[in-house]
C-alpha positions in Angstrom: -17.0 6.7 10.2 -18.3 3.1 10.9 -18.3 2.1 7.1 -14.4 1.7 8.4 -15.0 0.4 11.8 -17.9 -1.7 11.4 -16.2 -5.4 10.8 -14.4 -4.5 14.5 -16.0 -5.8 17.6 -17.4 -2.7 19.6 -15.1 -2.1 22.7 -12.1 -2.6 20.3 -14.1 0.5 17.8 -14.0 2.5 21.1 -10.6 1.9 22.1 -9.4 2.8 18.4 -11.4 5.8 18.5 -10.6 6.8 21.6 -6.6 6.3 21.3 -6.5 8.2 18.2 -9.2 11.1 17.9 -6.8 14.6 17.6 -3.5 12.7 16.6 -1.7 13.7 13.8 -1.4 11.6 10.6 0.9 12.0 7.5 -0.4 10.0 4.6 2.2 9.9 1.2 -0.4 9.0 -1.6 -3.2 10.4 -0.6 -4.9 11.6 -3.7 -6.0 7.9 -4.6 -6.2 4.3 -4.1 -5.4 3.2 -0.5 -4.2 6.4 0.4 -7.3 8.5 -0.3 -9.2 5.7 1.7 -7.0 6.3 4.9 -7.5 9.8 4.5 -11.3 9.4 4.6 -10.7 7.1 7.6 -8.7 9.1 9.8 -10.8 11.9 9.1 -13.9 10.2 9.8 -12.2 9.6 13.5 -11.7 12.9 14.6 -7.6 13.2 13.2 -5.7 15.5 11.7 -4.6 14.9 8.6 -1.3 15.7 6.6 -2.2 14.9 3.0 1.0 14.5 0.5 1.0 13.6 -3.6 2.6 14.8 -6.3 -0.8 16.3 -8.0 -2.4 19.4 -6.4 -5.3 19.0 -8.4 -6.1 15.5 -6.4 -4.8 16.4 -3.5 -7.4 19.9 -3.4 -10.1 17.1 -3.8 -8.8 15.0 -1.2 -8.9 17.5 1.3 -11.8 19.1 0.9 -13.5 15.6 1.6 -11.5 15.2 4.8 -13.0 18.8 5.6 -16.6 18.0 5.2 -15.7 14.5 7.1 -15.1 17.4 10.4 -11.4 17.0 10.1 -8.5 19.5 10.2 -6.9 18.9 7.0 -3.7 20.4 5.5 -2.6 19.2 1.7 1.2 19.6 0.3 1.8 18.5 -3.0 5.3 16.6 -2.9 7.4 13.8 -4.2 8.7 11.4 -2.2 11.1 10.1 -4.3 13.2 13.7 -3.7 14.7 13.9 -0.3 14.1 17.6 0.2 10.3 17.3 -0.8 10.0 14.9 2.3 11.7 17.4 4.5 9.0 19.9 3.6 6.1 17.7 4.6 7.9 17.2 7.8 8.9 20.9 8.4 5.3 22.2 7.4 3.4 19.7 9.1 5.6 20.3 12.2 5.3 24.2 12.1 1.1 23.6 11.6 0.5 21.2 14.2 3.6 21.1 16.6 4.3 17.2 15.9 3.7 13.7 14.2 1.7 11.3 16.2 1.7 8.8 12.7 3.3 8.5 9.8 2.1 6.4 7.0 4.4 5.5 4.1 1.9 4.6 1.2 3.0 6.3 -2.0 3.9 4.1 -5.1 4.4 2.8 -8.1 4.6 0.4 -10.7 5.7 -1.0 -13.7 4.9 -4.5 -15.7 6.5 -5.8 -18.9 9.4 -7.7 -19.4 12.5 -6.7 -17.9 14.9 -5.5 -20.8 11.8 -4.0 -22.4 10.8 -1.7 -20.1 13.1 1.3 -20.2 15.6 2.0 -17.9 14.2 5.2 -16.8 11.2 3.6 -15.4 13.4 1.0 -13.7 15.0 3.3 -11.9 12.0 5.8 -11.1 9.8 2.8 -9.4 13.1 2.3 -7.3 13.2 5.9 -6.4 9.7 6.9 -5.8 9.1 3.0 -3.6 12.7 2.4 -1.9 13.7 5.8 -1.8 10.4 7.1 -0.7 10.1 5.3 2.2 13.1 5.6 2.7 13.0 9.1 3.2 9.5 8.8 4.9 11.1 7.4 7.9 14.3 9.0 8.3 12.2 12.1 8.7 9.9 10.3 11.0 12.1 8.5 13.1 14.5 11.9 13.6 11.0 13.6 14.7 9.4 10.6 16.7 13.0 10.0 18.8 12.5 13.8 19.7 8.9 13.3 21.1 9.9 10.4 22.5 6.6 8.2 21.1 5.6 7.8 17.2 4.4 5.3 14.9 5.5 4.4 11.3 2.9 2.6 8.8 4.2 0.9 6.0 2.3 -0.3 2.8 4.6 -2.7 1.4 1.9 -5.2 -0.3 2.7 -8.8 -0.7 5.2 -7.9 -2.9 7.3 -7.9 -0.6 6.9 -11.3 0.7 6.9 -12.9 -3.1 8.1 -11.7 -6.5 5.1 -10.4 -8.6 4.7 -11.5 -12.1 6.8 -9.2 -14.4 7.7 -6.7 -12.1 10.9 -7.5 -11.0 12.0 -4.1 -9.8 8.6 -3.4 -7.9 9.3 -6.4 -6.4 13.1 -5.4 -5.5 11.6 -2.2 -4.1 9.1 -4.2 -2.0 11.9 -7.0 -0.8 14.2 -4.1 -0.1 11.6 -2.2 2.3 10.7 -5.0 3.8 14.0 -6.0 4.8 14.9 -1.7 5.5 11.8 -1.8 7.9 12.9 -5.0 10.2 16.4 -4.1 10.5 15.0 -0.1 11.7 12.8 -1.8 13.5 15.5 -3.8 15.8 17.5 -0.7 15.9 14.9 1.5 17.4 13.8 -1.4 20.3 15.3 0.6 22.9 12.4 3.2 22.5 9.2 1.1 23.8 6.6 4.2 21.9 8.4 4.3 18.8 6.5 1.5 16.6 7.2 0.2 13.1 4.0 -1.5 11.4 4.4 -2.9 7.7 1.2 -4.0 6.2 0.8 -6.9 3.0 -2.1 -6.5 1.0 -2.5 -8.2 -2.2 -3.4 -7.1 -5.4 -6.0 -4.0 -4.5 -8.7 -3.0 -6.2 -7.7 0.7 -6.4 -6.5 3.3 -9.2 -2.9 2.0 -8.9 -3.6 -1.1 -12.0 -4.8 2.0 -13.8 -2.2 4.2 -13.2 0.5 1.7 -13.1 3.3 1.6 -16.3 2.7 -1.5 -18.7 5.1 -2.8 -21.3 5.7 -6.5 -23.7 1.8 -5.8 -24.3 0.8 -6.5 -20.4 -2.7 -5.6 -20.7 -4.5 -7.1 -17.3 -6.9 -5.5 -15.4 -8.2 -5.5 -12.2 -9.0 -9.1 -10.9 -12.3 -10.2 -9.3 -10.4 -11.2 -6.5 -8.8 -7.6 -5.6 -8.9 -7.1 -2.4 -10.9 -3.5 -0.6 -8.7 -0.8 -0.6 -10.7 0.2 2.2 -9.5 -2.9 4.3 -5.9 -2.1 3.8 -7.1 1.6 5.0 -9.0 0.5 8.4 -6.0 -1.9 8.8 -3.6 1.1 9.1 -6.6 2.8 11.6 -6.2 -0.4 13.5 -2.3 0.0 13.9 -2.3 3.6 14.7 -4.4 3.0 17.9 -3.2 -0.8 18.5 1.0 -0.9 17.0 1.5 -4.2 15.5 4.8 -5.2 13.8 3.3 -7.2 10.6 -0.2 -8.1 9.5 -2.3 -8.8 6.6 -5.1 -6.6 6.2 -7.2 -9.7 5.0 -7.8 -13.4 4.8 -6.4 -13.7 1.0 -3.1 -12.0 1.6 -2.1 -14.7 3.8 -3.8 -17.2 2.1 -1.7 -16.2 -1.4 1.6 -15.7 0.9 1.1 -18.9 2.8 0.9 -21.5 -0.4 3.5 -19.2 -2.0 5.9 -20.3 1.3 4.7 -23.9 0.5 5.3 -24.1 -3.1 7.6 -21.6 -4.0 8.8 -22.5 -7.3 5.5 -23.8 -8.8 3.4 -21.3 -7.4 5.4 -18.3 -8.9 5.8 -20.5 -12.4 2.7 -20.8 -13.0 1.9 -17.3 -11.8 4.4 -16.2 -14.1 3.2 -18.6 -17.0 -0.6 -17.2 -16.8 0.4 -13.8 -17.2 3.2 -14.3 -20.2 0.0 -16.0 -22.0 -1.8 -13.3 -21.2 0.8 -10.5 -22.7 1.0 -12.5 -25.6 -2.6 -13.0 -26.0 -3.8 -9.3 -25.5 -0.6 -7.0 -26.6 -1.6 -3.9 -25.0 0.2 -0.9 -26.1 2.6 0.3 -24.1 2.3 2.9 -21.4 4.1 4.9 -19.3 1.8 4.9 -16.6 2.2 7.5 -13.3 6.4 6.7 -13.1 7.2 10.1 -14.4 4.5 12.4 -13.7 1.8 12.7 -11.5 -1.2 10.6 -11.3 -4.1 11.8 -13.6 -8.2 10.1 -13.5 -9.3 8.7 -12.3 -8.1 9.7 -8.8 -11.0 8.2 -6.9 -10.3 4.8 -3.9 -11.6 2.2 -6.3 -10.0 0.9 -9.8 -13.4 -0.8 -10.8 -16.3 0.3 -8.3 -18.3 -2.3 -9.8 -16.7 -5.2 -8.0 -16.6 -3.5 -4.3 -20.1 -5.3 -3.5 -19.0 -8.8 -4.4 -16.2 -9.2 -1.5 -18.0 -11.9 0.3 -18.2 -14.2 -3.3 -14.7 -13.2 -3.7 -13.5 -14.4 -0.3 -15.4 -17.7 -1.6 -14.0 -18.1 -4.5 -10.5 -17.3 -3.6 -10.5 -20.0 -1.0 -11.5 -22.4 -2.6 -9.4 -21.7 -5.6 -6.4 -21.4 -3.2 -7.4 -25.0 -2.1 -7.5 -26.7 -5.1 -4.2 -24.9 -6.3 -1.9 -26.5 -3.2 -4.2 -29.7 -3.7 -2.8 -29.5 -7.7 1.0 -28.8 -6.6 0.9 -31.3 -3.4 0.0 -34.2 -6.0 2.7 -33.0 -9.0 5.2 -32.5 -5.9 4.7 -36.4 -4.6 4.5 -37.6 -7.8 8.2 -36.6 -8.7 9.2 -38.2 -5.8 
C-alpha cells in the first residue's frame, strides 16, 4: 500500500485513505500497463474494484492479485469500444455493489506508421476503442453518478491530448477529441458540486502499451529511458479519487514536455517528428498489428521494460536538463530569424 502513497506527505496519505477505503472503482484496462497498476493501488487501500479488458485470461490474473491485496474484486471481460459492453460493466457492477463511487476511463490503444500506410481498419479501431470508449465510459457514469447525486470520472488522456504525437495522427485525434469531450461535460455538469471530471496527461509511459501498440512504415522504437512510472500515473488517479481535481500531470516531465511544446510549437513537434522519421527509416521494423483488433496478449504485466523502473531519479535529471538545452536551442534559432 505505501509503495503508492509513499512520495505523499503523511496527513494528505491519511486523508486519501480515509476518503476512499470501501468506495467503488471501475477501471477499463485493467489487465496491464497503467490500469493494472491502479488496480493494485486501489486495492491496496481498502476499495472495491470493478476490473474491465477485453482478455479474460489477464483480467483472471489481475484479480486474483487485487484478492490477495484484501480487496473485494469482481473482473468482466468487455470492450469499450462497443456500447452495449459498457452497459454491462455498469449494470453488473451496479447489481454487485449497489453503485459507482469512481470511474476511471483508461483503456487504449495505438497505432504508429505513416498515415496512408497504416490501414484503414486500424484508423478507425484506435478511434473506436479511445474516443468512443470513453465516450461510452461516461455516458454510463454520468447517467449513474446524476442518480446518486455524487461521482467521480478519471480520465487518462496522456499528453497526447495536449500535443500531436509523432506518427500517430489518429491517437492523437482520439486524445484532442477527449480532451475537448471532457471540458465541455465538465461545464455541463457544474450545477452538480459532487459530480467531478479529472483528466490526467502523462507522457510516454513505461508500460506494456509500446509493446502492444500497432507499428507500420517500419516504426520500430522502444521504450525510452525517459518513460515515465506507470505507477505515478496510477497513485495520481488515487490522489483524484479522494482529492477531485479538474487537470493535472501526474509528474514533473509531462509538464515540462507540454510546457516547451506551448513555447515552440512548430519546432518542437518538427524536430520530434524528424527524429522519429530517421528512426523508421533507419530500423524498418516489420509491420504489426499490435492489440487494435484483438485483445492484448504478453506480456500483461505494469511495466514495458522492468529494467528501467529503478533509474527514475537519473531520468528526472536527464530529462530536465535535456528539456533545457532544447528551448535554449529553439530560443536562439527563433531570435536569430528575427
Amino acid at each position: 500500500m505505501f509503495y503508492y502513497l509513499k512520495t505523499i506527505a503523511m496527513d494528505t496519505k491519511q486523508h486519501i485513505q480515509k476518503n476512499i477505503s470501501g468506495k467503488v472503482i471501475v477501471i477499463t484496462g485493467a489487465s496491464s500497463g497503467v490500469g493494472r497498476a491502479a488496480a493494485e493501488a486501489f486495492s491496496a487501500t481498502g476499495c472495491k474494484v470493478v476490473l474491465v479488458a477485453r482478455g479474460q485470461h489477464g483480467i483472471d490474473e489481475v484479480v486474483d492479485i487485487c484478492t490477495n491485496l484484501g480487496a473485494v474484486a469482481i473482473g468482466i471481460s468487455a470492450d469499450v469500444s462497443v456500447a452495449k459492453d459498457v452497459e454491462k460493466i455498469a449494470e453488473k457492477t451496479l447489481e454487485h455493489f449497489g453503485r459507482i463511487d469512481v470511474w476511471v476511463n483508461n483503456a487504449g490503444v495505438m497505432a504508429n506508421g505513416k498515415f496512408e500506410e497504416i490501414p484503414m481498419e486500424i484508423h478507425e479501431q484506435v478511434i473506436k476503442t479511445n474516443l468512443f470508449g470513453y465516450m461510452h465510459g461516461a455516458y454510463n457514469a454520468i447517467k449513474i453518478f446524476k442518480d446518486q447525486q455524487y461521482g467521480i470520472l478519471i480520465n487518462n488522456i496522456s499528453i497526447g491530448g495536449m500535443m500531436p504525437a509523432p506518427f500517430s495522427a489518429v491517437y492523437s485525434s482520439s486524445k484532442y477529441g477527449i480532451k475537448g469531450m471532457m471540458e465541455g461535460l465538465r461545464a455541463e455538469v457544474s450545477n452538480h458540486r459532487d459530480i467531478h471530471i479529472c483528466n490526467i496527461y502523462p507522457q510516454l509511459q513505461n508500460s506494456t502499451g509500446n509493446l502492444h501498440s500497432a507499428k507500420y512504415s517500419g516504426f520500430k522504437m522502444g521504450i525510452s529511458p525517459l518513460a515515465s512510472d506507470p505507477r505515478l500515473t496510477a497513485q495520481t488517479m488515487l490522489e483524484l479519487a479522494g482529492d477531485p481535481k479538474s487537470d493535472v500531470y501526474p509528474d514533473f516531465s509531462s509538464r515540462l514536455i507540454t510546457t516547451i511544446y506551448r513555447i515552440f510549437p512548430k519546432p518542437f513537434s518538427y524536430a520530434a517528428f524528424a527524429f522519429v522519421r530517421m528512426m523508421m527509416n533507419f530500423q524498418k521494423g516489420p509491420d504489426v498489428e499490435g492489440n487494435i483488433l484483438q485483445q492484448s496478449k504478453e506480456p500483461l504485466r505494469i511495466y514495458g521494460n522492468p529494467e528501467l523502473q529503478n533509474h527514475s531519479s537519473f531520468k528526472k535529471k536527464v530529462l530536465i536538463g535535456a528539456g533545457v538545452g532544447f528551448a535554449l536551442a529553439l530560443l536562439v534559432k527563433s531570435n536569430k530569424r528575427q
